[in-house]
PQR file with spaces between the fields and no chain letter, atoms N, CA, C, O and H, PARSE charges and radii, in Angstrom:
ATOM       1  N    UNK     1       0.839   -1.181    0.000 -0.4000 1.5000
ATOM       2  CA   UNK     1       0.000    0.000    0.000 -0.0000 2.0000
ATOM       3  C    UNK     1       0.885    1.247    0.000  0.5500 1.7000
ATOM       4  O    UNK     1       1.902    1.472    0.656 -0.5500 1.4000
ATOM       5  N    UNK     2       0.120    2.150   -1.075 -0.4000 1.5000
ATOM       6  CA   UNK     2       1.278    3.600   -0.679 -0.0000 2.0000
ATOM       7  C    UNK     2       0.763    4.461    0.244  0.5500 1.7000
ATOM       8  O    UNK     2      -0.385    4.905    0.244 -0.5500 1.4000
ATOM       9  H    UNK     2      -0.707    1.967   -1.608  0.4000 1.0000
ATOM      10  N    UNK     3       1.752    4.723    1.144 -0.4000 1.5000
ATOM      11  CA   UNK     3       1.686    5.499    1.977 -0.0000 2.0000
ATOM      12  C    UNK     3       2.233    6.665    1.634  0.5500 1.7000
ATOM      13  O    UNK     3       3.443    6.511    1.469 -0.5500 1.4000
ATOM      14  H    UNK     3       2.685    4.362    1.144  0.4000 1.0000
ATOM      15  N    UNK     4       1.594    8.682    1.301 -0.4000 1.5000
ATOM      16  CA   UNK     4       2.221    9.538    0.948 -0.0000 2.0000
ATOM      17  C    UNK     4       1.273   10.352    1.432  0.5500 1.7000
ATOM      18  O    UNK     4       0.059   10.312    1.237 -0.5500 1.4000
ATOM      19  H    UNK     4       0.611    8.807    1.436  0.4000 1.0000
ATOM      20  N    UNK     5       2.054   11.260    2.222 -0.4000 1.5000
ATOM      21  CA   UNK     5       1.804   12.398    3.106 -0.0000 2.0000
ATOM      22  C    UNK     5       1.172   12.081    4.262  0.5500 1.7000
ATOM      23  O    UNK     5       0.482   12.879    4.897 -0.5500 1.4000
ATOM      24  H    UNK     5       3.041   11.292    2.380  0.4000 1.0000
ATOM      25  N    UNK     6       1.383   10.907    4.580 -0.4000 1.5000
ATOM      26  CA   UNK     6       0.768   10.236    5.932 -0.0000 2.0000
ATOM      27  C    UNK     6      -0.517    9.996    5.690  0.5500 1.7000
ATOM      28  O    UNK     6      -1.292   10.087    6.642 -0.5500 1.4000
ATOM      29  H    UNK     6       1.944   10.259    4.065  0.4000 1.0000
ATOM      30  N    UNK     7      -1.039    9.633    4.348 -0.4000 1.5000
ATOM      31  CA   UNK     7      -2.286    8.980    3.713 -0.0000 2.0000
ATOM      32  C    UNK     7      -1.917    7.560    2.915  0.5500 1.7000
ATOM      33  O    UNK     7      -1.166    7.472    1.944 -0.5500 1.4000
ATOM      34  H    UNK     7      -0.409    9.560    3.575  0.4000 1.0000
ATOM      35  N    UNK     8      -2.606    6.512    3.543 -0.4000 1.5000
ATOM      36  CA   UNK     8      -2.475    5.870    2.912 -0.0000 2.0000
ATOM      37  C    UNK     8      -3.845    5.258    2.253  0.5500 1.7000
ATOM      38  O    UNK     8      -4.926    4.997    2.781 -0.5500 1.4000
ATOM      39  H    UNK     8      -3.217    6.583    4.332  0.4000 1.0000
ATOM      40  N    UNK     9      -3.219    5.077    0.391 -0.4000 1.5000
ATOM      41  CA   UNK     9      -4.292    5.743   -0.542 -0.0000 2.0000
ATOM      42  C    UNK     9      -4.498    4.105   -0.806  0.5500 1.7000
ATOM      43  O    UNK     9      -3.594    3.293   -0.609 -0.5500 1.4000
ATOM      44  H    UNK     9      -2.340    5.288   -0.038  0.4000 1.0000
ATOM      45  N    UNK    10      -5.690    3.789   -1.232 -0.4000 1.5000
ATOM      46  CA   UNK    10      -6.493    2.433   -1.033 -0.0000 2.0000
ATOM      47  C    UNK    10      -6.212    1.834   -2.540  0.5500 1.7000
ATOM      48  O    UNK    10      -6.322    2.230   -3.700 -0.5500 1.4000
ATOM      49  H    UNK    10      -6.424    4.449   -1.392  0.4000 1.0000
ATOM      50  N    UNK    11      -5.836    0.797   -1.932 -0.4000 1.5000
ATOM      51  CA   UNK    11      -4.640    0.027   -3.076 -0.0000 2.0000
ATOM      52  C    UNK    11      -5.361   -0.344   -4.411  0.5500 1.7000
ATOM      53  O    UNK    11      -4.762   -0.503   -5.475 -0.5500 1.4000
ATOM      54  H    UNK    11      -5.746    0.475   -0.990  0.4000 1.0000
ATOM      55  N    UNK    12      -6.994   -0.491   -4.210 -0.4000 1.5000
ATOM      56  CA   UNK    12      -7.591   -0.851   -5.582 -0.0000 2.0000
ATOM      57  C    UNK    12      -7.908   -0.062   -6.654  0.5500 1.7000
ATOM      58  O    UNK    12      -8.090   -0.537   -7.775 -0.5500 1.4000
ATOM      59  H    UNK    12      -7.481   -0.362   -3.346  0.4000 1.0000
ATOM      60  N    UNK    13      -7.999    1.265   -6.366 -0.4000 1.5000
ATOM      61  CA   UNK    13      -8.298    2.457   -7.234 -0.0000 2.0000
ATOM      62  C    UNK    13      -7.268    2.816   -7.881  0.5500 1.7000
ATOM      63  O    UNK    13      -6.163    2.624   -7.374 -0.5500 1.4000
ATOM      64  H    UNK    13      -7.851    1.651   -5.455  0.4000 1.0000
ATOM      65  N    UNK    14      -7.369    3.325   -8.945 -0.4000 1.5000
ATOM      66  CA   UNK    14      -6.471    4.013  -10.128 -0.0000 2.0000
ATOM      67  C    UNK    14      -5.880    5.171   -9.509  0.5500 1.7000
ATOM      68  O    UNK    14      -6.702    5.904   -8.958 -0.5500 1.4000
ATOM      69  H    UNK    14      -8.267    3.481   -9.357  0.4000 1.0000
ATOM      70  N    UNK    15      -4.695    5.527   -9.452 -0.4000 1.5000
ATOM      71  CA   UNK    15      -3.344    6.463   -8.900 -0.0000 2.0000
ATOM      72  C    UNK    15      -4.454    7.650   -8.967  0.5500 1.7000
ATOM      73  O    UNK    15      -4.524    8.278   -7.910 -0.5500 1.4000
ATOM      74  H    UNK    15      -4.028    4.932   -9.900  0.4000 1.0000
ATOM      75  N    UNK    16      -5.413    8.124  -10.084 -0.4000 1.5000
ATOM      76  CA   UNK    16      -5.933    9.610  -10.470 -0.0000 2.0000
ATOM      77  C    UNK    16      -7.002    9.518   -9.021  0.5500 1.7000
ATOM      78  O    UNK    16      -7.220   10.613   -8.504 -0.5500 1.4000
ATOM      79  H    UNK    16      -5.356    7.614  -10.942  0.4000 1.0000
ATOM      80  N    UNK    17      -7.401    8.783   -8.619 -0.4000 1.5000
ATOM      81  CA   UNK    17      -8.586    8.599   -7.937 -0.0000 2.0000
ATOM      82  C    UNK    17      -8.267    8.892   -6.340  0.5500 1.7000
ATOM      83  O    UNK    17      -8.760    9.637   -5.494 -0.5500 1.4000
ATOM      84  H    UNK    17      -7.223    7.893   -9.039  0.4000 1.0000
ATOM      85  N    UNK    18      -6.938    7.698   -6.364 -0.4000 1.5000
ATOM      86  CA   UNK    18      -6.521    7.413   -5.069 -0.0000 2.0000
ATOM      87  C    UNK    18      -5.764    8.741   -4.348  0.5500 1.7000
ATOM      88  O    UNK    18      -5.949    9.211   -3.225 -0.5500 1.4000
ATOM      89  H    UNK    18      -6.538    7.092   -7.052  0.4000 1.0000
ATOM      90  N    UNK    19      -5.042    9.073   -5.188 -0.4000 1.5000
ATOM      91  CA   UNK    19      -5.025   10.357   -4.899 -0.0000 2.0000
ATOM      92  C    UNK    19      -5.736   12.007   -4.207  0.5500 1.7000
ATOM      93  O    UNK    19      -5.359   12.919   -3.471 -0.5500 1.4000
ATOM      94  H    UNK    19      -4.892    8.691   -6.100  0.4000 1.0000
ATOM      95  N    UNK    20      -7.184   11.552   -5.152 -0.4000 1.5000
ATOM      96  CA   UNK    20      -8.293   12.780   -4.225 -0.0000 2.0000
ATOM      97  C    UNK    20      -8.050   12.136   -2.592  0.5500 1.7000
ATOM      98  O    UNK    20      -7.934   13.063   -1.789 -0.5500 1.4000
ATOM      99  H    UNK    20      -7.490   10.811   -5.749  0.4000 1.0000
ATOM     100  N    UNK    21      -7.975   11.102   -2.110 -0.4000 1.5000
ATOM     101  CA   UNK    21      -7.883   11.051   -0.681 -0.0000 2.0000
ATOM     102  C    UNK    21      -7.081   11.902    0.481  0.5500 1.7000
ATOM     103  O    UNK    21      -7.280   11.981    1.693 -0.5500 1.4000
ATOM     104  H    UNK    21      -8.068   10.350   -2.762  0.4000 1.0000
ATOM     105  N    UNK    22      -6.045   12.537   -0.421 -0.4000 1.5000
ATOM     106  CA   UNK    22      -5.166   13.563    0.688 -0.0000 2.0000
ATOM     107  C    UNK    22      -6.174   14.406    0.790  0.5500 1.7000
ATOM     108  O    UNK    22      -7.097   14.262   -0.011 -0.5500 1.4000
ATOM     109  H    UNK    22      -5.884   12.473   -1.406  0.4000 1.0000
ATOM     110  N    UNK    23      -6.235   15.327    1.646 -0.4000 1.5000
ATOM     111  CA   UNK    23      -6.531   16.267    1.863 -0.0000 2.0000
ATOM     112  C    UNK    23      -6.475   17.547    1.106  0.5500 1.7000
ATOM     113  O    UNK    23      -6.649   18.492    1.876 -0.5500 1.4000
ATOM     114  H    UNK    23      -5.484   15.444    2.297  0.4000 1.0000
ATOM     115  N    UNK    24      -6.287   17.926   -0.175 -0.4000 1.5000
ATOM     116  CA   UNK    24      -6.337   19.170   -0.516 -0.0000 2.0000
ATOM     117  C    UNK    24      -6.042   18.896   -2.019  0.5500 1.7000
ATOM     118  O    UNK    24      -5.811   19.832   -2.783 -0.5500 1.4000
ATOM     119  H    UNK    24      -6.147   17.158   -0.800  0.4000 1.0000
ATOM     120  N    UNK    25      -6.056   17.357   -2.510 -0.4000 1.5000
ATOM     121  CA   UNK    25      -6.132   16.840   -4.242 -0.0000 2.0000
ATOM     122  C    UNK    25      -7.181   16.391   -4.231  0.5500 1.7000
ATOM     123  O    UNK    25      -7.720   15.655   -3.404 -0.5500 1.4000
ATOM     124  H    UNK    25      -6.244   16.597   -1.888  0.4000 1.0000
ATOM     125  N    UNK    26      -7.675   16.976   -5.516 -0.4000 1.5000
ATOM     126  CA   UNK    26      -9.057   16.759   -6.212 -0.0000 2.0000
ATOM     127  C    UNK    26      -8.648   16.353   -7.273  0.5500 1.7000
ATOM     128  O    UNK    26      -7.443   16.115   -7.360 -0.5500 1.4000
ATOM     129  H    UNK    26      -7.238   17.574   -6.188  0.4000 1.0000
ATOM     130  N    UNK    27      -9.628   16.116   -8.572 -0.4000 1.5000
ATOM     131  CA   UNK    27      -9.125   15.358   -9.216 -0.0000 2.0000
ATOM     132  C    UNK    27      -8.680   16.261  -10.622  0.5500 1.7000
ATOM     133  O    UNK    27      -8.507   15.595  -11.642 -0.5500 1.4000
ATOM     134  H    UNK    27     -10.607   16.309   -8.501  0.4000 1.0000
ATOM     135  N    UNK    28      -8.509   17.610  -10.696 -0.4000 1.5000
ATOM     136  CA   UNK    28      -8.088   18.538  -11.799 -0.0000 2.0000
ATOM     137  C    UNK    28      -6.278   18.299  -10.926  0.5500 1.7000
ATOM     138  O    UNK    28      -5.347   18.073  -11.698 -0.5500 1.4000
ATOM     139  H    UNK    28      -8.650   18.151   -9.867  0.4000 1.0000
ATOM     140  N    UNK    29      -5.995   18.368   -9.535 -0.4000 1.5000
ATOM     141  CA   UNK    29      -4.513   18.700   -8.712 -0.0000 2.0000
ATOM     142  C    UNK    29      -3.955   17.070   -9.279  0.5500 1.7000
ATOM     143  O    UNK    29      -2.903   16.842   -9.877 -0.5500 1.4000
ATOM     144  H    UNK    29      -6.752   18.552   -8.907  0.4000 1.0000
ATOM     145  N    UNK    30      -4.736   16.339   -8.985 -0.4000 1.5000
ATOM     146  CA   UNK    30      -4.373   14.863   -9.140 -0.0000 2.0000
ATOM     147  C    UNK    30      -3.894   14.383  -10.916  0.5500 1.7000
ATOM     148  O    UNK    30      -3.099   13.611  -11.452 -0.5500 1.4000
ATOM     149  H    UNK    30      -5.591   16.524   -8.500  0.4000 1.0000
ATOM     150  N    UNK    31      -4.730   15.187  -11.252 -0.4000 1.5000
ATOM     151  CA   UNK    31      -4.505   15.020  -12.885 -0.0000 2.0000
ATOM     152  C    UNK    31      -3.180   15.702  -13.610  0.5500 1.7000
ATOM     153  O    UNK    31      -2.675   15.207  -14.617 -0.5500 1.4000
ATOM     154  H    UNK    31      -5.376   15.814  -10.816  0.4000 1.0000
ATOM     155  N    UNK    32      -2.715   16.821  -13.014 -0.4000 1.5000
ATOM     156  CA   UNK    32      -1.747   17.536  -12.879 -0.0000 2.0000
ATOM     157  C    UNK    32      -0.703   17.062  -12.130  0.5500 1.7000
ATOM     158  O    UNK    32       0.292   17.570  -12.647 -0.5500 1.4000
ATOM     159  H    UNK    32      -3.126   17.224  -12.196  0.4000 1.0000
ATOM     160  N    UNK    33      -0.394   16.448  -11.302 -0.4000 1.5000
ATOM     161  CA   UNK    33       0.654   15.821  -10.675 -0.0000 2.0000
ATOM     162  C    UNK    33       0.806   14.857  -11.878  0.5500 1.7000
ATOM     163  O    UNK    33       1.690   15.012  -12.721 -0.5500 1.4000
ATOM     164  H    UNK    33      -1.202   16.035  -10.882  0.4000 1.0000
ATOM     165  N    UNK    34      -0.303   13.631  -11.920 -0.4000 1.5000
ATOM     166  CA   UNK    34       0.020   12.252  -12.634 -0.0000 2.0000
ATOM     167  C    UNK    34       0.892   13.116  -14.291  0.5500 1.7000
ATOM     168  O    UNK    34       1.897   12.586  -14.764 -0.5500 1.4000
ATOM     169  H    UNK    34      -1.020   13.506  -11.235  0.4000 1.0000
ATOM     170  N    UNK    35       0.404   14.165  -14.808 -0.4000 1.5000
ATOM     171  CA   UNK    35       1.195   14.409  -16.124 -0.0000 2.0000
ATOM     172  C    UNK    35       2.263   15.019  -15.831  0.5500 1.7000
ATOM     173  O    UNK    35       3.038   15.098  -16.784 -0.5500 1.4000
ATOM     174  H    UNK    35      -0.412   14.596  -14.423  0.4000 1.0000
ATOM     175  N    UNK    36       2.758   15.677  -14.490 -0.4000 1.5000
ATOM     176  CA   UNK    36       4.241   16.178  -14.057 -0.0000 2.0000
ATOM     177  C    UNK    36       4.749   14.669  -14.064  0.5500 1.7000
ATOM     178  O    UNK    36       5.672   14.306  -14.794 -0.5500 1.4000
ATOM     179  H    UNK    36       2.128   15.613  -13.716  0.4000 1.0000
ATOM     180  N    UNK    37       4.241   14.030  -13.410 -0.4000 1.5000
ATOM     181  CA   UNK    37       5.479   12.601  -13.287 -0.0000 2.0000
ATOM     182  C    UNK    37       5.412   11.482  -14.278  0.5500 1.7000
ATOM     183  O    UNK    37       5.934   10.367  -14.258 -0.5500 1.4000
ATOM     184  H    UNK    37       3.491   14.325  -12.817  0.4000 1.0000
ATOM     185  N    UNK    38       4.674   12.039  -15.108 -0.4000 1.5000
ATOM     186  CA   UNK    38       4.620   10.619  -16.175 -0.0000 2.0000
ATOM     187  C    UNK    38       3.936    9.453  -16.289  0.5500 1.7000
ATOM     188  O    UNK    38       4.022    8.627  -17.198 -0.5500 1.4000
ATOM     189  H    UNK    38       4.250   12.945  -15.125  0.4000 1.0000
ATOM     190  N    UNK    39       3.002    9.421  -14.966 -0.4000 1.5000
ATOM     191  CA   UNK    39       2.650    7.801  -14.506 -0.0000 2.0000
ATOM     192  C    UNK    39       1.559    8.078  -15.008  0.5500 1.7000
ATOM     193  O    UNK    39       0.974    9.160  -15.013 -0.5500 1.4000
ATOM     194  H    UNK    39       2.932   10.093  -14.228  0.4000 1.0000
ATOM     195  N    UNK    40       0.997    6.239  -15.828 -0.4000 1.5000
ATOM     196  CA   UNK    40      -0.179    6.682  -16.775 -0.0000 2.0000
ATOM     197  C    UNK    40      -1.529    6.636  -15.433  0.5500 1.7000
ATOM     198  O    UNK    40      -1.563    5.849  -14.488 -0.5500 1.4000
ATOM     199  H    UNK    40       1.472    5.359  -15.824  0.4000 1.0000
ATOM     200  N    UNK    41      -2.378    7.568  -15.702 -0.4000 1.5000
ATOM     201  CA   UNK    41      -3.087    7.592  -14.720 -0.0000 2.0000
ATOM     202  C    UNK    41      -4.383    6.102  -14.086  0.5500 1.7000
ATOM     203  O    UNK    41      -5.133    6.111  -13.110 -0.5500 1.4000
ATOM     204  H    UNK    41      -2.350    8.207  -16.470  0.4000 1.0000
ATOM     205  N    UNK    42      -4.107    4.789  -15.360 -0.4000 1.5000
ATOM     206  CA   UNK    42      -4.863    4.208  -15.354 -0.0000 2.0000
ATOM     207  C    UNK    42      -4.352    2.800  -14.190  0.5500 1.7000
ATOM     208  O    UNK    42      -5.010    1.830  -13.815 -0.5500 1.4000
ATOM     209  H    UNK    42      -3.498    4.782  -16.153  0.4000 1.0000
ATOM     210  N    UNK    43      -3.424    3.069  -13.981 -0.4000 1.5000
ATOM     211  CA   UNK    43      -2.923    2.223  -13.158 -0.0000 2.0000
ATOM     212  C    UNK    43      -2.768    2.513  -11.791  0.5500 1.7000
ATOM     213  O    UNK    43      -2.401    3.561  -11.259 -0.5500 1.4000
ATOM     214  H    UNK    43      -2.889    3.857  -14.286  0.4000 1.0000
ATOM     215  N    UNK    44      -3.337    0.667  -10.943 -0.4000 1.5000
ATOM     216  CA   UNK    44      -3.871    0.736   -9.930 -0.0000 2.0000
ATOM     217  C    UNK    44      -2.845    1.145   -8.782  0.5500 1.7000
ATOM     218  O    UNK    44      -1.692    1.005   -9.189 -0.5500 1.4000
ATOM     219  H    UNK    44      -3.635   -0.184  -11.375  0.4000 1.0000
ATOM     220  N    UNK    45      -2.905    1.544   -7.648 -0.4000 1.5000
ATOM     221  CA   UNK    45      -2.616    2.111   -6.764 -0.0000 2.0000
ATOM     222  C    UNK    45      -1.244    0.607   -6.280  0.5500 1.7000
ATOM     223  O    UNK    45      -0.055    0.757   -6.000 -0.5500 1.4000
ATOM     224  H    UNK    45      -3.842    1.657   -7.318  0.4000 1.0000
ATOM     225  N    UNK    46      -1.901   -0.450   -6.342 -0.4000 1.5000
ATOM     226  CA   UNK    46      -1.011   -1.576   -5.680 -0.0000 2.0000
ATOM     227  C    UNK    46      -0.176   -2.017   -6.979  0.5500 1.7000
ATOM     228  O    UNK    46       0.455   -3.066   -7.111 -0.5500 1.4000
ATOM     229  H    UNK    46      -2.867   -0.573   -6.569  0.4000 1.0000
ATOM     230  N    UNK    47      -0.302   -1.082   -7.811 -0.4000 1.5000
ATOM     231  CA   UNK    47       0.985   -1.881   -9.068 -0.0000 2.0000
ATOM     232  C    UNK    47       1.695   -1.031   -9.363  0.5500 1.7000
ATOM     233  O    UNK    47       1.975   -1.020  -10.562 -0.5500 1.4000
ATOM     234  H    UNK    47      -0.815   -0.230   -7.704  0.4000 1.0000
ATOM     235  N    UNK    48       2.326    0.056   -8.510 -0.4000 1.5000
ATOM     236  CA   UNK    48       2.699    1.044   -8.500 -0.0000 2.0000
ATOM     237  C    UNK    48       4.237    0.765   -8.122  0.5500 1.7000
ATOM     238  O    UNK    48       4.411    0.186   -7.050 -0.5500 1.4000
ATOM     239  H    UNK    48       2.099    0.047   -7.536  0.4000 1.0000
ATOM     240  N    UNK    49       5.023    1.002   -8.643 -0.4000 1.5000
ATOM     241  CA   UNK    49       6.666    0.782   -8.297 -0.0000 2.0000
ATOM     242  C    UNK    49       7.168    1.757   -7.304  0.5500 1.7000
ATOM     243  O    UNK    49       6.748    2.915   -7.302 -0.5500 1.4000
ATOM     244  H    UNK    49       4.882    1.472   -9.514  0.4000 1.0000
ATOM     245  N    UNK    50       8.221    1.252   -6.295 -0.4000 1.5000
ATOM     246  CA   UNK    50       8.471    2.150   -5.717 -0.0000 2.0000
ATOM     247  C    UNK    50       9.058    3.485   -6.249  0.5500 1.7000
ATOM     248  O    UNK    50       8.654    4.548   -5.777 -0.5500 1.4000
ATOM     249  H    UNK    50       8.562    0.311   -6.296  0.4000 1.0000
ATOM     250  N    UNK    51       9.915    3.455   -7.132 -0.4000 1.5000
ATOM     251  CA   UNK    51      10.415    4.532   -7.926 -0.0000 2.0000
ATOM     252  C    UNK    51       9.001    5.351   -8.648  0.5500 1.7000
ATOM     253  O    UNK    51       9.234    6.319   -9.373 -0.5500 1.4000
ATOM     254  H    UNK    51      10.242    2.592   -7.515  0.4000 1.0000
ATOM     255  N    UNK    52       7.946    5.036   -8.479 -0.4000 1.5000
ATOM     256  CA   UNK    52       6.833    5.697   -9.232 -0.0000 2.0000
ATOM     257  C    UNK    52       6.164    6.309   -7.995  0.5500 1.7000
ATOM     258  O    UNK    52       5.607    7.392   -8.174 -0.5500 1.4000
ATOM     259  H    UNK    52       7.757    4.250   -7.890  0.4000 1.0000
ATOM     260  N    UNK    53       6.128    5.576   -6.309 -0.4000 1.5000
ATOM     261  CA   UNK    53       5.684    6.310   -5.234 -0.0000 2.0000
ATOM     262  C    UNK    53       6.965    7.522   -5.183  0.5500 1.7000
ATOM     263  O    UNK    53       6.682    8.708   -5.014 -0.5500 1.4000
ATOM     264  H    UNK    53       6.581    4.696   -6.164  0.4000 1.0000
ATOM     265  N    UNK    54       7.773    7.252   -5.280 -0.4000 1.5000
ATOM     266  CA   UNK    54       8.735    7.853   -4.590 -0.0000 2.0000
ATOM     267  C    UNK    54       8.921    9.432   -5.850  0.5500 1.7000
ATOM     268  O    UNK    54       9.497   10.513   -5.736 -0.5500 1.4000
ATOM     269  H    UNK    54       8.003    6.289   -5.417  0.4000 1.0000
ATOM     270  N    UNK    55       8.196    8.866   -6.832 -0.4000 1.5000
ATOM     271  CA   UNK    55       8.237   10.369   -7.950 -0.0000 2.0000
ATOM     272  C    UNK    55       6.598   11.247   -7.418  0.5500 1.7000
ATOM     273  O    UNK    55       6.598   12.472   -7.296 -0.5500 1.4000
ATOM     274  H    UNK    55       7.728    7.987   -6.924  0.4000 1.0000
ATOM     275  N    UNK    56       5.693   10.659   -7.230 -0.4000 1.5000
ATOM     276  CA   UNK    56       4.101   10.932   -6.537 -0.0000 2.0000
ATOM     277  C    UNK    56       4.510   11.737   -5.251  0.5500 1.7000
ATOM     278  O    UNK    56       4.021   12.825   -4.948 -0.5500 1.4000
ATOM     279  H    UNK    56       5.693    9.664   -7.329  0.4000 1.0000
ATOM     280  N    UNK    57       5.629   10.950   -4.415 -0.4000 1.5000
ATOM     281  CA   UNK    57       5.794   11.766   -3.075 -0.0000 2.0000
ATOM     282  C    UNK    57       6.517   13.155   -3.113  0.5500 1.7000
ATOM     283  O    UNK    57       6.386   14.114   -2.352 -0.5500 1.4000
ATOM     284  H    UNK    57       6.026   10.066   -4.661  0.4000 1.0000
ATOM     285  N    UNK    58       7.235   13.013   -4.099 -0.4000 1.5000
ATOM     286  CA   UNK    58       8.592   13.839   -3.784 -0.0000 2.0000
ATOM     287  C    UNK    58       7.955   15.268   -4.764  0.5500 1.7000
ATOM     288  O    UNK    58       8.056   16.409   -4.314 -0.5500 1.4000
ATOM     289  H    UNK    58       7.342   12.235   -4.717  0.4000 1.0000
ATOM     290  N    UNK    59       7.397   15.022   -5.945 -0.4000 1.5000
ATOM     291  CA   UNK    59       6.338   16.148   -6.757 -0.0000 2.0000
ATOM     292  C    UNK    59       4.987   16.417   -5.548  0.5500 1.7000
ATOM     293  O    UNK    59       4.678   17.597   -5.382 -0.5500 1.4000
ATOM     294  H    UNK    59       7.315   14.094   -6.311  0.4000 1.0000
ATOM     295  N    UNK    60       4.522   15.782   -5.062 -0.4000 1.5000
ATOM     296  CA   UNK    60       3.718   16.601   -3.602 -0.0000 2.0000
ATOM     297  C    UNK    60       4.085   17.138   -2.924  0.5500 1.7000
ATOM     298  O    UNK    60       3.472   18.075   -2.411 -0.5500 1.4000
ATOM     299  H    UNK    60       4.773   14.823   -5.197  0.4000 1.0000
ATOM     300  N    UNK    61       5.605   16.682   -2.522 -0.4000 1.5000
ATOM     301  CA   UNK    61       6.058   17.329   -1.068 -0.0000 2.0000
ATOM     302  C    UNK    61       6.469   18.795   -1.794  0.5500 1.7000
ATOM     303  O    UNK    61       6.206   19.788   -1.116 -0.5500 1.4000
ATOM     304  H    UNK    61       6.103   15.922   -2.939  0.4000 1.0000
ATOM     305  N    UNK    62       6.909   18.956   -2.725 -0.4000 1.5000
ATOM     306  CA   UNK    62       7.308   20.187   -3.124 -0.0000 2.0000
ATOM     307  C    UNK    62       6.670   21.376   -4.363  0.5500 1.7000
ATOM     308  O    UNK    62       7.133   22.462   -4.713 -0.5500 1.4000
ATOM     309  H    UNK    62       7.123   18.149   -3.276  0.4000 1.0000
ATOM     310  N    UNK    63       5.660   20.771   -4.730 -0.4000 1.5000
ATOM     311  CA   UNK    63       4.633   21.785   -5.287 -0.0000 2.0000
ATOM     312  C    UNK    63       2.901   21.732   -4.909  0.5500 1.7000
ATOM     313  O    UNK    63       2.009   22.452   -5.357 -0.5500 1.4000
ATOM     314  H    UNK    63       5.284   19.889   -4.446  0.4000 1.0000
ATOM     315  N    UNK    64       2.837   20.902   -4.185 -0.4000 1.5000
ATOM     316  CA   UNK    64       1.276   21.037   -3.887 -0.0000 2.0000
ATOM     317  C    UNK    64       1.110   21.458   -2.386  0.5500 1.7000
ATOM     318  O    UNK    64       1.826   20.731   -1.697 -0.5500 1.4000
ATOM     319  H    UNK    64       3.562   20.317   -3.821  0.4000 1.0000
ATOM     320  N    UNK    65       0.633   22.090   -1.865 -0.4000 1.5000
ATOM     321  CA   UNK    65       0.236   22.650   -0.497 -0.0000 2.0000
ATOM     322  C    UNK    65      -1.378   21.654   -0.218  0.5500 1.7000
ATOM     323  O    UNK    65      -2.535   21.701   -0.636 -0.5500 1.4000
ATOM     324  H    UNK    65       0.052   22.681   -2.425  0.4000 1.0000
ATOM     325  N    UNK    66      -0.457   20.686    0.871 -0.4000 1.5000
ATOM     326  CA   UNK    66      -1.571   19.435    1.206 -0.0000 2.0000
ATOM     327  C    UNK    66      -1.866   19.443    3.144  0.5500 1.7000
ATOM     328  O    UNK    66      -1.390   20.266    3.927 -0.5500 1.4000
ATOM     329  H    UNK    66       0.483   20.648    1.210  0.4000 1.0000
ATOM     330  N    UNK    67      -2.489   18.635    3.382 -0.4000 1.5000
ATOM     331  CA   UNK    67      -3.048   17.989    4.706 -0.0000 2.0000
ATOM     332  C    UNK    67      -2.886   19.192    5.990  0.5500 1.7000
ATOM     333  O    UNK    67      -3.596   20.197    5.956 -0.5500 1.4000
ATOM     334  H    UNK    67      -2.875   17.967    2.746  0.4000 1.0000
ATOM     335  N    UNK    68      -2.013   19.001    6.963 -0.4000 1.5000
ATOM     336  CA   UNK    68      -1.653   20.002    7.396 -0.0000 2.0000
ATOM     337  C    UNK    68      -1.039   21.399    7.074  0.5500 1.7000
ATOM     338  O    UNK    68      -1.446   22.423    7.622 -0.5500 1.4000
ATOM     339  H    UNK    68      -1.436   18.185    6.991  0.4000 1.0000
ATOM     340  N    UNK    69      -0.304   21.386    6.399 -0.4000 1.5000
ATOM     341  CA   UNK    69      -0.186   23.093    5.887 -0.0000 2.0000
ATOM     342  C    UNK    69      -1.339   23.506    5.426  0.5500 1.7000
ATOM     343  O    UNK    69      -1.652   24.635    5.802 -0.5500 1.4000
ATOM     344  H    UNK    69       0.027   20.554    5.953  0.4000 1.0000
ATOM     345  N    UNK    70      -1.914   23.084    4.887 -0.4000 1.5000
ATOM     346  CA   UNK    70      -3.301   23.791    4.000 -0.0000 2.0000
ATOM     347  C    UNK    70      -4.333   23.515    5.027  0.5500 1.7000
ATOM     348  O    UNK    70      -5.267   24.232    4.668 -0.5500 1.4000
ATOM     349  H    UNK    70      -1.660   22.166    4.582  0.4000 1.0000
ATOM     350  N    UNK    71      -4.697   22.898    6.081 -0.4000 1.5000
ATOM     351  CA   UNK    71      -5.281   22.730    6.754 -0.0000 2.0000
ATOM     352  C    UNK    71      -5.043   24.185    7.944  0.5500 1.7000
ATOM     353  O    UNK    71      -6.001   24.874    8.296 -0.5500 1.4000
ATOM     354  H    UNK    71      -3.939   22.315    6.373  0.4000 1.0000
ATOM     355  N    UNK    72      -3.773   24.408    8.370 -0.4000 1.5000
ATOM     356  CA   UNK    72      -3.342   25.346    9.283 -0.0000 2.0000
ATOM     357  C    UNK    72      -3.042   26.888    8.610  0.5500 1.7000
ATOM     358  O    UNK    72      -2.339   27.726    9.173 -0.5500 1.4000
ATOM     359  H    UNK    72      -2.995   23.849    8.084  0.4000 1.0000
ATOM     360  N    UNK    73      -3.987   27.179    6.759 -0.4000 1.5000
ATOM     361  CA   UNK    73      -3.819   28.405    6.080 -0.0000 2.0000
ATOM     362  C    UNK    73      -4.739   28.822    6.397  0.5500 1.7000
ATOM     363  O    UNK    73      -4.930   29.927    6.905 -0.5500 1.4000
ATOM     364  H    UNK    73      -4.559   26.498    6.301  0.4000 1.0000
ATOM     365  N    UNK    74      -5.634   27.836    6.102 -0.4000 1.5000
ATOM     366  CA   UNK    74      -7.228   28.074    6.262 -0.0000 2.0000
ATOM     367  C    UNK    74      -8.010   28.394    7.343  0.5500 1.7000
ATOM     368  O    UNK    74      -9.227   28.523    7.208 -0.5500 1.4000
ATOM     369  H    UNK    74      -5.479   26.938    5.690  0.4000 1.0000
């Protein structure tokens, strides 16, 4: 299961989907990440390579304002 941003996103849904679960991706932010990193959006959450979490985490941690920070703007 991937665990990113201290969400962990439910392994059967497609990366575009699983994604709306953080806190502050919807699915226009989610759609926009998946074409920054390349990963096709149709693939499921549990067939996900680590080098493909680890491109999902590292493009969140540094351009999307998620969970707690955006929680503590507002």
């Amino acid at each position: 299961m991937a665990r990113i941003s201290g969400v962990d996103l439910p392994k059967d849904k497609r990366v575009e989907i699983g994604l709306t679960y953080i806190f502050g991706i919807g699915r226009k932010t989610a759609g926009d990440i998946i074409a920054a990193t390349g990963i096709n959006p149709d693939t499921r959450v549990k067939d996900l390579t680590e080098d493909e979490v680890s491109k999902l985490r590292e493009y969140i941690d540094h351009n999307v304002k998620i969970e707690g920070d955006l929680r503590r703007e507002t």
